[in-house]
DSSP file (Angstrom, degrees, kcal/mol; ACC not computed):
  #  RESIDUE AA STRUCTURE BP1 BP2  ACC     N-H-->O    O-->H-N    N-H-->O    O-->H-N    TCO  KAPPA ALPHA  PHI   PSI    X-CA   Y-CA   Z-CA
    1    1 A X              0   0    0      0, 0.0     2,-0.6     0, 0.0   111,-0.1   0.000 360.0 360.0 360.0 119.6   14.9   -6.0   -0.4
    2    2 A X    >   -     0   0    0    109,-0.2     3,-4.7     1,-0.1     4,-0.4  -0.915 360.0-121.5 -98.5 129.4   15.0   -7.5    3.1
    3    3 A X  T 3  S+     0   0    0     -2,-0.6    -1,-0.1     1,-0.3   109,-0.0   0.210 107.4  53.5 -44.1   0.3   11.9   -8.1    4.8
    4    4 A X  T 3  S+     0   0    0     -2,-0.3    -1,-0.3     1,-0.1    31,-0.2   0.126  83.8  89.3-113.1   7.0   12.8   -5.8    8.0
    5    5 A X  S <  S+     0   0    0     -3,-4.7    30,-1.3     1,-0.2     2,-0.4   0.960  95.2  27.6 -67.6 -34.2   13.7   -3.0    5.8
    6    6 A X  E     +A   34   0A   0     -4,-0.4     2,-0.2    28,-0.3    28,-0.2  -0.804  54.7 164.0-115.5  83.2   10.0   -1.7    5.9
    7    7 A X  E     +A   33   0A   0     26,-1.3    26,-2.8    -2,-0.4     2,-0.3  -0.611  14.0 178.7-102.7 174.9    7.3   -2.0    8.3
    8    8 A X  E     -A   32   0A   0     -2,-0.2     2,-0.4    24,-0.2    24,-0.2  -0.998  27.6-120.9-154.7 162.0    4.0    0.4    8.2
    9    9 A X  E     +     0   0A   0     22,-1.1    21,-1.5    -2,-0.3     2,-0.3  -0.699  36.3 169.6 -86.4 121.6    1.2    0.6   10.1
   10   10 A X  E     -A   29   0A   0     -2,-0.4     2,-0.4    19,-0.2    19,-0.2  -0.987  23.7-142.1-155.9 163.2   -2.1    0.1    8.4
   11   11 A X        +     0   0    0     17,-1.2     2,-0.8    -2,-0.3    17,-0.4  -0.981  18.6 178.6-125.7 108.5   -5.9   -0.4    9.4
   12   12 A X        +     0   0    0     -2,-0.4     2,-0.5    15,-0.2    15,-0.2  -0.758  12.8 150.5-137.7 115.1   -8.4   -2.8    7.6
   13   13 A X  E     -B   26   0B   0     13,-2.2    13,-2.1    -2,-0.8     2,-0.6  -0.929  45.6-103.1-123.8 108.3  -11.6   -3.2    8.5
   14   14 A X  E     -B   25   0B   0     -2,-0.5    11,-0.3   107,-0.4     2,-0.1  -0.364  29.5-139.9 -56.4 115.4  -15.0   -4.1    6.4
   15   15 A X  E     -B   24   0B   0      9,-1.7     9,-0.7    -2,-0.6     2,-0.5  -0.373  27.0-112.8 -36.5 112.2  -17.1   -1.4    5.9
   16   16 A X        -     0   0    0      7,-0.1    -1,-0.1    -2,-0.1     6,-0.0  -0.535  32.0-121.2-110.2 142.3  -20.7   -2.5    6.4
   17   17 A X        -     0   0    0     -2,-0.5     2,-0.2     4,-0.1    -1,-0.1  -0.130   4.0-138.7 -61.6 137.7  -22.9   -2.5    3.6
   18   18 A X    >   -     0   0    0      1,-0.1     3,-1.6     4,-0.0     2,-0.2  -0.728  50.6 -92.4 -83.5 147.0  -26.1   -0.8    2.8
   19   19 A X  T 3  S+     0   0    0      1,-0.3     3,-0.1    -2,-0.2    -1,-0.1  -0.428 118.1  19.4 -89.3 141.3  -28.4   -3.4    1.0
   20   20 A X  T 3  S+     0   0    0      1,-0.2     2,-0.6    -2,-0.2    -1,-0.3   0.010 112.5  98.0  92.7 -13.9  -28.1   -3.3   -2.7
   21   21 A X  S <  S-     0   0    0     -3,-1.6     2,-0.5     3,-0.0    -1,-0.2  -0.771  78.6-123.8 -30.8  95.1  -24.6   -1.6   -1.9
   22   22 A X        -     0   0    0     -2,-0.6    63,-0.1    -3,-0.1    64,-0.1  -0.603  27.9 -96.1 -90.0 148.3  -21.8   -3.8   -2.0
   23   23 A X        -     0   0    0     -2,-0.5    63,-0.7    62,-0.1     2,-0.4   0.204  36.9-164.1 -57.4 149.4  -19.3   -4.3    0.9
   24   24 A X  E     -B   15   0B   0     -9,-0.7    -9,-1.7    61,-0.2     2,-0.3  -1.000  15.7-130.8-142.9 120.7  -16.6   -2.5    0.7
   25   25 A X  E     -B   14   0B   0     -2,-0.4    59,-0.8    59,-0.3     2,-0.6  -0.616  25.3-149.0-116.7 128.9  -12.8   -3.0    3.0
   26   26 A X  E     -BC  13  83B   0    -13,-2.1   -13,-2.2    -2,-0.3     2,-0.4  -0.773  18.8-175.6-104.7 139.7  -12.0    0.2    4.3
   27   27 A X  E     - C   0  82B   0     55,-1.7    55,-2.8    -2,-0.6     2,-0.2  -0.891  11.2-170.6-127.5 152.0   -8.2    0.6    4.5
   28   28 A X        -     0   0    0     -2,-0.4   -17,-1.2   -17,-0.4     2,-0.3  -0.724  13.3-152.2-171.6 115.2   -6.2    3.7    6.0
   29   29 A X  E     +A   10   0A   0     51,-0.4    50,-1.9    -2,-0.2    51,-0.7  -0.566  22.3 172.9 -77.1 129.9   -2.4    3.7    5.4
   30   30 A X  E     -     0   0A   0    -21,-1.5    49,-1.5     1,-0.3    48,-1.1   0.847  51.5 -39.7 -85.6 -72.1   -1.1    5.8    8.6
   31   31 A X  E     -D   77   0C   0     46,-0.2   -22,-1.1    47,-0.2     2,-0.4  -0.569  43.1-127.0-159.0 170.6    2.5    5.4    8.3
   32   32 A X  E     -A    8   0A   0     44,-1.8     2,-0.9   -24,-0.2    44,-0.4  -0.959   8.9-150.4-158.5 136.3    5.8    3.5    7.5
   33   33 A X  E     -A    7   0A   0    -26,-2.8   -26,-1.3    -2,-0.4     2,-0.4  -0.796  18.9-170.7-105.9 108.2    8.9    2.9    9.3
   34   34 A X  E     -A    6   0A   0     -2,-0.9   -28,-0.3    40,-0.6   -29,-0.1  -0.974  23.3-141.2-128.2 130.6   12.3    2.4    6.9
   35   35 A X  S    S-     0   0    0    -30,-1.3     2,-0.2    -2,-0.4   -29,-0.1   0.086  76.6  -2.9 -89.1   7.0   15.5    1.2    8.3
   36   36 A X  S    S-     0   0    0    -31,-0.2     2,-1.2    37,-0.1     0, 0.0  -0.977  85.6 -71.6-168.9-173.8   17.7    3.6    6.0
   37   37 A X        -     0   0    0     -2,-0.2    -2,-0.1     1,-0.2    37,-0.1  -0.684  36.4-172.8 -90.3 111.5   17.8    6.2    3.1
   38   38 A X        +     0   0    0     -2,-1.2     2,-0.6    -4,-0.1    -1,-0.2   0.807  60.3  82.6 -56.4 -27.0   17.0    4.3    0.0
   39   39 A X        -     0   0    0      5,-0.2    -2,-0.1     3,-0.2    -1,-0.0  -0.709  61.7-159.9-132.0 120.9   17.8    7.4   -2.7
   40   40 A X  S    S+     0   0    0     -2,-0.6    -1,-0.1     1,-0.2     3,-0.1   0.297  78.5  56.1 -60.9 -20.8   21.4    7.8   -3.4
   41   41 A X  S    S+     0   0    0      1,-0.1     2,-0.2     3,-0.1    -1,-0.2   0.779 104.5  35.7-101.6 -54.2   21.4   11.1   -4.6
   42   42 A X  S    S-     0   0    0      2,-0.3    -3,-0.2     1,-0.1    -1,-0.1  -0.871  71.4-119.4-141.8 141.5   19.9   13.1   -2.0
   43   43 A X  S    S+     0   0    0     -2,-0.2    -4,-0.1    -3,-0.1     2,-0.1   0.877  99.4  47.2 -64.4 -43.6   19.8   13.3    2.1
   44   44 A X        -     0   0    0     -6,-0.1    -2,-0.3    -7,-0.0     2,-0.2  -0.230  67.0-157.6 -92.6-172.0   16.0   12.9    1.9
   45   45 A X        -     0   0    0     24,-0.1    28,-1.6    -7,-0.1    27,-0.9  -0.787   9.4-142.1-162.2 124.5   13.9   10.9    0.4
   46   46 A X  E     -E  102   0D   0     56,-0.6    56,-2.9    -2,-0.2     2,-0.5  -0.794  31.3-156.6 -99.9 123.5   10.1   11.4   -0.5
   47   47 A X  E     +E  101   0D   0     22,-0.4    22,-0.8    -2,-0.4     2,-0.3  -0.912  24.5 177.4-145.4-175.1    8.1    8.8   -0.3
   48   48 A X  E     -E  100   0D   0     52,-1.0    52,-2.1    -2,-0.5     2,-0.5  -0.672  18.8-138.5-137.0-167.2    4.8    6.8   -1.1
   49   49 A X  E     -E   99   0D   0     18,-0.5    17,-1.2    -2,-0.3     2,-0.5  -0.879  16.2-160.6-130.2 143.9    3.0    4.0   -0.7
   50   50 A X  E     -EF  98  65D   0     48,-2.5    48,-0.8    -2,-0.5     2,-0.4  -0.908  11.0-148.2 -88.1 120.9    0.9    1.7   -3.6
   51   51 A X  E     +EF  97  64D   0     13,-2.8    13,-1.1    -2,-0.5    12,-0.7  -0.932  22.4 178.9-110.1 148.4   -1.7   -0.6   -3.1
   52   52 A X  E     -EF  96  62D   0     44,-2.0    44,-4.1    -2,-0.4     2,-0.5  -0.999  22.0-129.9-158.4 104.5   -1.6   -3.4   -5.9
   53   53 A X  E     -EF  95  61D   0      8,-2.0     8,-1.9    -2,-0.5     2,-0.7  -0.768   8.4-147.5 -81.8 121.1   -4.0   -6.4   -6.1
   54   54 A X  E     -EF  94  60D   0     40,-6.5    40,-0.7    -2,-0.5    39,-0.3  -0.672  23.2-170.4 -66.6  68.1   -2.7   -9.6   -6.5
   55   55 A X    >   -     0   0    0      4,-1.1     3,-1.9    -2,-0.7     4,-0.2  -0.115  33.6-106.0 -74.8 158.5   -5.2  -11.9   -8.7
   56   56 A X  T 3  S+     0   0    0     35,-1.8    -1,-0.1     1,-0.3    35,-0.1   0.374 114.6  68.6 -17.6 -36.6   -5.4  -15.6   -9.6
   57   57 A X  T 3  S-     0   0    0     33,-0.2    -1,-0.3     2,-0.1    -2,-0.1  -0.049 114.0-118.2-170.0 -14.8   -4.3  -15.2  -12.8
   58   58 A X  S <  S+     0   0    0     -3,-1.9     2,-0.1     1,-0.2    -2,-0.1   0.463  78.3 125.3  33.4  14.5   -1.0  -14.3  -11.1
   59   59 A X        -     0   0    0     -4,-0.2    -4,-1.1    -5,-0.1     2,-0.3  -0.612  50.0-149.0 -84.8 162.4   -1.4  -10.3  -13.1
   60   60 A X  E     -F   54   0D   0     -6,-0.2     2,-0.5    -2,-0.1    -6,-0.2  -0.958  15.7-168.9-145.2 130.2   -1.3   -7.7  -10.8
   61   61 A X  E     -F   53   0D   0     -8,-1.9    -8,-2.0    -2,-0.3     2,-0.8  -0.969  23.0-121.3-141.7 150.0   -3.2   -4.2  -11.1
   62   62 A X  E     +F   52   0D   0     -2,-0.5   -10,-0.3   -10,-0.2     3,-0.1  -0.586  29.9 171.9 -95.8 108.9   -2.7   -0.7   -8.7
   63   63 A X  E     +     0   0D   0     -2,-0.8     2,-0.3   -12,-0.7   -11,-0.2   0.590  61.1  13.5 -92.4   4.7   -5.8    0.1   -7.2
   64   64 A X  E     +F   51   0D   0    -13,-1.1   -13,-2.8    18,-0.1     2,-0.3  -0.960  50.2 178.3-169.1 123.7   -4.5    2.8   -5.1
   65   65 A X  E     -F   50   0D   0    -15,-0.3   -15,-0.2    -2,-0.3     3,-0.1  -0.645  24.9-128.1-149.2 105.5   -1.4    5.3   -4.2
   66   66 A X        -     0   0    0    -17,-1.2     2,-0.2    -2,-0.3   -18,-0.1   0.424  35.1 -83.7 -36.4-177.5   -1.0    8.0   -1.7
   67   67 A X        -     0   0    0      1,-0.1     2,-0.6   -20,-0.1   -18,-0.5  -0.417  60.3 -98.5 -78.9 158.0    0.0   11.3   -1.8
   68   68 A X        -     0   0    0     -2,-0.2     2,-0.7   -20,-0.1   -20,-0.2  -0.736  28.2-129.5 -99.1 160.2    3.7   11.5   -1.8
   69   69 A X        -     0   0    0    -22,-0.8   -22,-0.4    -2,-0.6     4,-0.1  -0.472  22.0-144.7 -84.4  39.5    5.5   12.2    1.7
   70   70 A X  S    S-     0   0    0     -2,-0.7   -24,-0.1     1,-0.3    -2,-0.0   0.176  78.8  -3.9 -68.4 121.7    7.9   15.1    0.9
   71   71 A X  S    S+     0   0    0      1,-0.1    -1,-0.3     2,-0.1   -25,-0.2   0.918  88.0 151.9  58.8  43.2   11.3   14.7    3.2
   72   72 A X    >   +     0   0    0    -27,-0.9     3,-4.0     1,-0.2   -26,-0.2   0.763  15.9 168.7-111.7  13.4    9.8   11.9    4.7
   73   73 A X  T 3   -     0   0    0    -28,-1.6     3,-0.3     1,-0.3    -1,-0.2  -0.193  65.4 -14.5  70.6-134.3   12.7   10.4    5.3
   74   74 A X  T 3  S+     0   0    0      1,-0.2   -40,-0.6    -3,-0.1    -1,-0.3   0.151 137.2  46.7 -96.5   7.4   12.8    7.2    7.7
   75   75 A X    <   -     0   0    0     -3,-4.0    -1,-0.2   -42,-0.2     2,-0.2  -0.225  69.9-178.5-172.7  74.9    8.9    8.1    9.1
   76   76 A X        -     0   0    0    -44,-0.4   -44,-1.8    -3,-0.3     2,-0.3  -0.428   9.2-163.5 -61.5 144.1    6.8    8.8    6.3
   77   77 A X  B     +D   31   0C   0    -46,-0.2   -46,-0.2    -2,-0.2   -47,-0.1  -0.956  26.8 151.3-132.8 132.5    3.2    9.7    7.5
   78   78 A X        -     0   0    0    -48,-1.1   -47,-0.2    -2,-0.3   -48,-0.2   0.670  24.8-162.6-107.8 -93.4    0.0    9.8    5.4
   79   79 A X        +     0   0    0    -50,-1.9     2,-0.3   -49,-1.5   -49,-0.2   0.948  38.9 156.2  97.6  66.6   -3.0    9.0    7.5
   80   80 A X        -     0   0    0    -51,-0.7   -51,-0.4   -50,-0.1     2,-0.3  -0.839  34.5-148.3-106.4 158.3   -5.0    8.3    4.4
   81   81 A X        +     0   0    0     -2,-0.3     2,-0.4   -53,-0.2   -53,-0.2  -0.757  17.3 179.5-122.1 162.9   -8.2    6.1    4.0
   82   82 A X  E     -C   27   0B   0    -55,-2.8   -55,-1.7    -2,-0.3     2,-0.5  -0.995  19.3-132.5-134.2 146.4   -8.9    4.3    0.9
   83   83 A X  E     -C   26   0B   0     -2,-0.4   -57,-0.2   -57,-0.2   -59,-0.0  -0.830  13.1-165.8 -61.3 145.6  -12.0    1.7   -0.3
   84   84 A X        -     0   0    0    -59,-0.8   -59,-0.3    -2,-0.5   -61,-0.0  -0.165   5.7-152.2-137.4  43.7  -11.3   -1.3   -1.7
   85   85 A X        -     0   0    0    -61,-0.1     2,-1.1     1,-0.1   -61,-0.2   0.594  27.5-115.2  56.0 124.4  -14.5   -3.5   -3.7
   86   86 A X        -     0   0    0    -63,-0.7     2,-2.1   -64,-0.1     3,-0.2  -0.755  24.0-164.1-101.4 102.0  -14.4   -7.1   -4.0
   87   87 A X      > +     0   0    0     -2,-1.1     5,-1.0     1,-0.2     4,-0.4  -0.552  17.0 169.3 -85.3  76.0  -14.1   -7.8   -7.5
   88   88 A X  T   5S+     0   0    0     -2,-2.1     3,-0.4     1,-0.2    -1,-0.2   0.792  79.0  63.1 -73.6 -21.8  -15.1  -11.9   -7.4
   89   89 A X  T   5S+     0   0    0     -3,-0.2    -1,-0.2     1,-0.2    -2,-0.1   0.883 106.3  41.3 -34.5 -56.7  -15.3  -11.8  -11.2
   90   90 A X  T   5S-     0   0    0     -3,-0.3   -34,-0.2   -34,-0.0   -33,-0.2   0.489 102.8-135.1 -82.8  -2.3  -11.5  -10.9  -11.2
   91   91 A X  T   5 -     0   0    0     -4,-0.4   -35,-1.8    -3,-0.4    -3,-0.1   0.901  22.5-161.6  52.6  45.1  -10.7  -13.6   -8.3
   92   92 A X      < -     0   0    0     -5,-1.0   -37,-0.2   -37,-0.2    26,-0.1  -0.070   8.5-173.0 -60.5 134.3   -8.4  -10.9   -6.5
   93   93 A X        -     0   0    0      1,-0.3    25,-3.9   -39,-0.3    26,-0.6   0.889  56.5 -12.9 -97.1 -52.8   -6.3  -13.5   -4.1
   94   94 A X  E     -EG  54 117D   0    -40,-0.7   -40,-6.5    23,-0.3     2,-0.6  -0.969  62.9-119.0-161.0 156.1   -4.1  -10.7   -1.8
   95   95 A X  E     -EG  53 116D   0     21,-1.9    21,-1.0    -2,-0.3   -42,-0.2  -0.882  19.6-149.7-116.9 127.1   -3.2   -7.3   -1.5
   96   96 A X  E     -EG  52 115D   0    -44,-4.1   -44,-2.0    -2,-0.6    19,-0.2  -0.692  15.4-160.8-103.1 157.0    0.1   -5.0   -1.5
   97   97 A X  E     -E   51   0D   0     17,-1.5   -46,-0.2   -46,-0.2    17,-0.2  -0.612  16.1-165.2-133.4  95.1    1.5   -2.3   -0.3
   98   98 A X  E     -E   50   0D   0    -48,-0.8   -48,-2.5    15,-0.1     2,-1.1  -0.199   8.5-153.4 -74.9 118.5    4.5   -1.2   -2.2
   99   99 A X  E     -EH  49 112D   0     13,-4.1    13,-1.9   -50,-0.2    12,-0.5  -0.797  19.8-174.1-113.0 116.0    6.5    1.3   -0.5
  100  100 A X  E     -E   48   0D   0    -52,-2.1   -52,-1.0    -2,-1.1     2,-0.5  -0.611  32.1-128.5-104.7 172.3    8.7    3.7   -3.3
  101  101 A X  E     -E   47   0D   0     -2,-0.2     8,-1.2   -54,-0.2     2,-0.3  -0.968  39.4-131.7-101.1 111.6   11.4    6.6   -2.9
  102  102 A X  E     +E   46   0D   0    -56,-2.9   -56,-0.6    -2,-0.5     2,-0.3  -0.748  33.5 178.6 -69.9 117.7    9.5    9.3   -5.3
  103  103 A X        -     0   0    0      3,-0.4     5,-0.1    -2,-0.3     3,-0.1  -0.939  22.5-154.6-123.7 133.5   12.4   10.8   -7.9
  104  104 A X  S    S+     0   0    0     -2,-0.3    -1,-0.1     1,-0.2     4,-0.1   0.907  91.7  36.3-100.1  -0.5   11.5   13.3  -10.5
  105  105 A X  S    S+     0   0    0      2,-0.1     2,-0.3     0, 0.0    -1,-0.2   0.195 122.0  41.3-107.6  19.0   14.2   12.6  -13.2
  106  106 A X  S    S-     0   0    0     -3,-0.1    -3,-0.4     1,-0.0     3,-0.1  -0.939  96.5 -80.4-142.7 165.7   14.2    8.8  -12.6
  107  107 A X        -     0   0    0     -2,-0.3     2,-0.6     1,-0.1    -2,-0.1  -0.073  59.4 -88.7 -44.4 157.6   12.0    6.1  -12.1
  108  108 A X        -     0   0    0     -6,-0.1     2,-0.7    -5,-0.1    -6,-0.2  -0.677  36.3-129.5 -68.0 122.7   10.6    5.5   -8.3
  109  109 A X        -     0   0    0     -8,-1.2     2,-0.5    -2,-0.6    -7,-0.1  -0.674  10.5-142.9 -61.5  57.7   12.7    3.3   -6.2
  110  110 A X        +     0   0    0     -2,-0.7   -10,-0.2     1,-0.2     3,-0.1  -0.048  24.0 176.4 -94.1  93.4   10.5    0.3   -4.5
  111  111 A X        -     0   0    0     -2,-0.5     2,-0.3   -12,-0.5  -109,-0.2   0.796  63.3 -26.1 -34.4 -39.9   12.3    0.0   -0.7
  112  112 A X  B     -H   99   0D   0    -13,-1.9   -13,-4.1  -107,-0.1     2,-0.3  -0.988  58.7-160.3 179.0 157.7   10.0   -2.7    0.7
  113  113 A X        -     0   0    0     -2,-0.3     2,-0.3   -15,-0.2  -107,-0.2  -0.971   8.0-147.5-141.4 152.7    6.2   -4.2    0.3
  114  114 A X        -     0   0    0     -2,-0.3   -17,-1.5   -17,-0.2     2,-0.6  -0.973   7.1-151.5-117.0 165.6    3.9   -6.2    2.4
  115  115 A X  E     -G   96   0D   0     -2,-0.3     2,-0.4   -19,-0.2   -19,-0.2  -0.881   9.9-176.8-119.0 126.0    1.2   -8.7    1.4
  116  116 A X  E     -G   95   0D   0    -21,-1.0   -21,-1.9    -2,-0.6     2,-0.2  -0.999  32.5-109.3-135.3 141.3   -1.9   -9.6    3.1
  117  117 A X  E >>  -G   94   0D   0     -2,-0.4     4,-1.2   -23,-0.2     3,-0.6  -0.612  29.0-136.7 -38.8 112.8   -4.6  -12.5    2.1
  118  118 A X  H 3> S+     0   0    0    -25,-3.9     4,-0.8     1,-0.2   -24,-0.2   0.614 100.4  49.0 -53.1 -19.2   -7.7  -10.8    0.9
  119  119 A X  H 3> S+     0   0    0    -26,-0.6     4,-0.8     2,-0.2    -1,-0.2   0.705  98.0  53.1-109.6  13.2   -9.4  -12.8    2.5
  120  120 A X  H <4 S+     0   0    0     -3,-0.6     4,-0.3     2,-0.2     3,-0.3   0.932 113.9  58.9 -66.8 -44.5   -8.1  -13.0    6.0
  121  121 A X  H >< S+     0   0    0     -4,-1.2     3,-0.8     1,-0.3  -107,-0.4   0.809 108.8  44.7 -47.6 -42.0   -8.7   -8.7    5.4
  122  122 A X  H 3< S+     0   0    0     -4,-0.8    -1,-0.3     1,-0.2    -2,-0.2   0.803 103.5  60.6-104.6 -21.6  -12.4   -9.3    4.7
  123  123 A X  T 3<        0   0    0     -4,-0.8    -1,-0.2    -3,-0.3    -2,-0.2   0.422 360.0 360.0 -75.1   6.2  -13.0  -11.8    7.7
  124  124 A X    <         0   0    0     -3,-0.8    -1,-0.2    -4,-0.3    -2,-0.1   0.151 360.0 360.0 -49.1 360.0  -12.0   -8.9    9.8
């Protein structure tokens, strides 16, 4: 993976809380820009995107995955929203978002991720 194969677009903002409600970081993946066809096989390429929290602990758990992108080629689009919880019990450190090539007779193919600080995301 090189780190300009994938960039995406994404929106994260804290949600604000109702009292006895806890706050909540509202995320909505638009889109993703990838600088060729990962999938070997085929002229297109379906894909989707993951989101995976990083804890302390260095374990790692998917809180999240879009719909997959059918033929979306080099400008997959979603325009999905997600919620996200701040789990301080579990010490969640940063959040990904793992961008795969969707196969149905093989495993998924992971093209490219980014990583963001949870808490630079919640001082938003």
């Amino acid at each position: 993976f090189h780190p300009s194969s994938v960039q995406s677009a994404m929106a994260a903002m804290p949600v604000p809380s109702v009292p006895s409600v806890p706050a909540q970081l509202e995320i909505r993946i638009v889109e993703a820009r990838l600088v060729r066809i990962f999938d070997s096989l085929k002229p297109n390429q379906d894909v989707f995107v993951q989101l995976v929290c990083g804890y302390e602990d260095g374990s790692e758990k998917v809180v999240g995955r879009t719909e997959v992108c059918k033929n979306g080629n080099l400008a997959p689009r979603w325009n999905q929203r997600f919620l996200c919880g701040r789990d301080a019990s579990k010490g969640g450190r940063t959040l990904k978002f793992k961008v795969h090539i969707d196969h149905v007779w093989r495993n998924p193919v992971l093209c490219g991720e980014a990583e963001f600080g949870l808490d630079n995301l919640w001082r938003r």
